[in-house]
C-alpha positions as CSV (number, residue, x, y, z in Angstrom):
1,X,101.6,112.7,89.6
2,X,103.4,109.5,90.2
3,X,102.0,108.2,93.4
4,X,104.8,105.5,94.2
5,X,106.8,108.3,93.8
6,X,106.4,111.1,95.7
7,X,109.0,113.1,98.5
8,X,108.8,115.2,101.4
9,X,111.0,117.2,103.4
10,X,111.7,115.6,106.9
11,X,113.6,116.5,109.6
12,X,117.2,118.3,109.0
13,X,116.0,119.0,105.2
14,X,116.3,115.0,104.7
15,X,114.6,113.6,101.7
16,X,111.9,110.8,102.6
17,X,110.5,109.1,99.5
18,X,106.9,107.6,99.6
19,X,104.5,106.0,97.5
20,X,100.7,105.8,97.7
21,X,98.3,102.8,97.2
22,X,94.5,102.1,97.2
23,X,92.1,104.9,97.5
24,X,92.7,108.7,97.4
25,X,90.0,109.4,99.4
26,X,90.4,106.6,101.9
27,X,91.1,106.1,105.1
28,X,95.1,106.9,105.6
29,X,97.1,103.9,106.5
30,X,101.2,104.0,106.9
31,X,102.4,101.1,105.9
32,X,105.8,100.6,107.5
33,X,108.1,98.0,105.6
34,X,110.6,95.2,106.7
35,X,113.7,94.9,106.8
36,X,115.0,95.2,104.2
37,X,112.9,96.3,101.2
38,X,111.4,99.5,100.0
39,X,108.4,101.7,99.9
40,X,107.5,99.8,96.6
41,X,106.3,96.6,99.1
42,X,103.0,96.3,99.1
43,X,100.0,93.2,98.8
44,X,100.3,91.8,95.1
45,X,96.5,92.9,95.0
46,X,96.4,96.9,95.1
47,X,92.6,96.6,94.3
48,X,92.0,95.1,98.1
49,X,93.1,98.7,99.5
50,X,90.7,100.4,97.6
51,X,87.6,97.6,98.3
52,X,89.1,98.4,101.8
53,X,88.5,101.8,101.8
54,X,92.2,102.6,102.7
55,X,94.4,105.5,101.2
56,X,98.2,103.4,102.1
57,X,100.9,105.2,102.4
58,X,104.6,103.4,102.3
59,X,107.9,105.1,102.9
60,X,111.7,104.2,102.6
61,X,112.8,104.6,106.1
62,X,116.0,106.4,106.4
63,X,118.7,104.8,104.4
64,X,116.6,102.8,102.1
65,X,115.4,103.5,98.3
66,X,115.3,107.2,98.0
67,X,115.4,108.6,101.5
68,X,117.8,109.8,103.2
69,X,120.3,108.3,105.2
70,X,120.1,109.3,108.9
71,X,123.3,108.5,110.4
72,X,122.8,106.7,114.4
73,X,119.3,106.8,113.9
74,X,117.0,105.1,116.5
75,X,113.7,103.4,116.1
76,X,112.3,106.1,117.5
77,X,113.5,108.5,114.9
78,X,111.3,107.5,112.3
79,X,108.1,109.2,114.2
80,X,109.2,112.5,113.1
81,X,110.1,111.4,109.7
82,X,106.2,109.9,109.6
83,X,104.9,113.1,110.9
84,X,106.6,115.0,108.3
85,X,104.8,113.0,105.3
86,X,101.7,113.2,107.2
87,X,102.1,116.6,107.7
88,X,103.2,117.0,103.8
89,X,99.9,115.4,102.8
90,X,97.3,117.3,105.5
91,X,96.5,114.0,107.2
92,X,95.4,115.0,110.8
93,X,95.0,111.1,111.7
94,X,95.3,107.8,110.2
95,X,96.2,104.3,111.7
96,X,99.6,102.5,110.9
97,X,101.0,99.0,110.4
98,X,104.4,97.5,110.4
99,X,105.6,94.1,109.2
100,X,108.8,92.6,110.8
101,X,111.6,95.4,111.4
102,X,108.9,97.5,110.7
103,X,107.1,96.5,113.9
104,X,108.9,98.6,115.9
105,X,108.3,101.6,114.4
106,X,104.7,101.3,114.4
107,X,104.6,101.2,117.7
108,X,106.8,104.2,118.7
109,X,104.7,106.1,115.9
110,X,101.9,105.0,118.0
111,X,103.3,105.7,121.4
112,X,104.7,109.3,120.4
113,X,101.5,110.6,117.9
114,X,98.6,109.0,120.3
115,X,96.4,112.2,119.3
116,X,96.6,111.2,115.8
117,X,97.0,107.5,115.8
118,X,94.0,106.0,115.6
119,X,95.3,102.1,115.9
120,X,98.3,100.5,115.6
121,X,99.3,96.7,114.1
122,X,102.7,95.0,114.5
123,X,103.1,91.8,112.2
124,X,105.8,89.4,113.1
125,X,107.6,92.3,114.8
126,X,110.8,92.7,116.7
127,X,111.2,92.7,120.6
128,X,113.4,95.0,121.9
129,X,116.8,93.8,121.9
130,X,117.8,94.5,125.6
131,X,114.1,93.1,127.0
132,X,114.7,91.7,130.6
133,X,114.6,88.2,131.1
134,X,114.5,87.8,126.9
135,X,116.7,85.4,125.3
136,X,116.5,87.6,122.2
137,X,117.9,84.7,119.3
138,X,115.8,81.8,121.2
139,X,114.4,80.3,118.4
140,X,114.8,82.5,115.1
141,X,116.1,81.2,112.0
142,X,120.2,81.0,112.1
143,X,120.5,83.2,109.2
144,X,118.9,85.9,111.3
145,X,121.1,85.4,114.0
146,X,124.3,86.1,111.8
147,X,123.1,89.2,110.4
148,X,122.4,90.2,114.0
149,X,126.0,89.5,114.8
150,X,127.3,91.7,112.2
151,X,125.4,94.6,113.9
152,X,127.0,93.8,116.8
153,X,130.4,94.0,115.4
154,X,129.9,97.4,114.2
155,X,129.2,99.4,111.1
156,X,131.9,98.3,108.9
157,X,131.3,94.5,109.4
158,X,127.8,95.2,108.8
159,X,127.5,97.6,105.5
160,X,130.4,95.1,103.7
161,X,128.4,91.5,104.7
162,X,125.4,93.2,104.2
163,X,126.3,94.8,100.4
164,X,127.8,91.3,99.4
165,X,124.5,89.8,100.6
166,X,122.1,92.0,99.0
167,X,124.4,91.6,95.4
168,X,123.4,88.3,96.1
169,X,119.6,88.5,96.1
170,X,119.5,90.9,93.3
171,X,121.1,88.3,91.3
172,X,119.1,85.7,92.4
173,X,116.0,87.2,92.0
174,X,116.8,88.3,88.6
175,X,116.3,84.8,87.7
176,X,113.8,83.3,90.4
177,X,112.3,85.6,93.0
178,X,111.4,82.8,95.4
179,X,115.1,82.9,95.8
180,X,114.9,86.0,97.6
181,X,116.5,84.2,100.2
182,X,118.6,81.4,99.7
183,X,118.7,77.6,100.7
184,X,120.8,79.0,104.1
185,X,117.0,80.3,105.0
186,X,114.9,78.0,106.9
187,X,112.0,78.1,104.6
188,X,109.2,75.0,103.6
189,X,108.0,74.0,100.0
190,X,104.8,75.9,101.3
191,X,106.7,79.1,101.6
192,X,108.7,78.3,98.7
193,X,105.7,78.1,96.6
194,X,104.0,81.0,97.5
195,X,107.4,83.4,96.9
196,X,106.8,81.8,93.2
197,X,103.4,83.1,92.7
198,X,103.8,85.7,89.7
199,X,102.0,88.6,91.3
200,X,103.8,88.5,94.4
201,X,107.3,87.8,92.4
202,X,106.8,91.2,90.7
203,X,105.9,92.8,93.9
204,X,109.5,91.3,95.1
205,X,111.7,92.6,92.4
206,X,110.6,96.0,92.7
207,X,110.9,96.3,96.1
């Protein structure tokens, strides 16, 4: 069996792909990506998970790599779609992470599955859009605020800028993965350096 690529049935017969890292017999950990990317995103070091003693588990949320689309999905919608793949592999608990967009849905896996949650982690994650007394753009990076706007304009804005932006990374990337984003992106030589590093270059192309 191919572990990064496995499916399950979610909800409404939906495909959800996942993949598996680290231990079999560890400690099950969903691992809930950014946005964008894959199931396929994971540390450049798969040997830590194992050392770790955790069994990871990755999906592509609805939409992405070989799920699904779930058409006016909410954040919220991904519990059930996590519960399904935990349900598909007999996990009765495990603990869950999220990284940027995937912040989000850590927590509502959290906040709807607290009998089988064990802990929850939100990296860098995303405050609700509509927070009271939240200037919501205050401070991020411009080119996050444009993609933003295009959600706001509506669907077809969005899935057109957002297809001519992600030809553009594939093609960059092809060539240099620390280009992953472009020179529009408001990142450092630091950050520009460690995009470079091989392993986490390969990590970045598959994904």
């Amino acid at each position: 069996m191919d572990r990064r690529a496995q499916t399950a049935v979610g909800p409404g017969g939906r495909t959800l792909a996942f993949a598996e890292w680290g231990d079999p017999g560890g400690f099950p950990v969903f691992s809930l990506h950014g946005t964008p990317t894959s199931r396929l995103w994971r540390t450049p070091d798969e040997s830590r998970y194992a050392a770790a003693g955790a069994r990871v588990i990755t999906y592509d949320r609805a939409g992405y790599g070989g799920s699904d689309r779930h058409r006016g999905r909410r954040v919220v919608d991904c519990v059930a779609d996590v519960e399904a793949i935990a349900d598909h592999l007999g996990l009765d608990r495990f603990a869950v992470t999220g990284r940027s967009g995937g912040g989000p849905h850590a927590l509502a896996v959290a906040a709807r599955l607290p009998e089988r949650v064990t802990r929850a982690e939100s990296v860098v994650g995303i405050a609700p859009f509509d927070a009271a007394g939240l200037d919501w753009f205050d401070g991020m990076d411009a080119m996050n605020v444009r993609e933003t706007g295009w959600a706001l304009e509506g669907e077809g804005v969005a899935a057109r800028e957002l297809e001519r932006e992600a030809a553009g990374i594939l093609e960059r990337i092809e060539a240099d993965a620390s280009r992953v984003l472009d020179d529009e992106w408001e990142l450092d030589d630091v950050d520009r350096s460690a995009l470079a590093r091989p392993e986490l270059a390969h990590v970045i192309r598959e994904a």
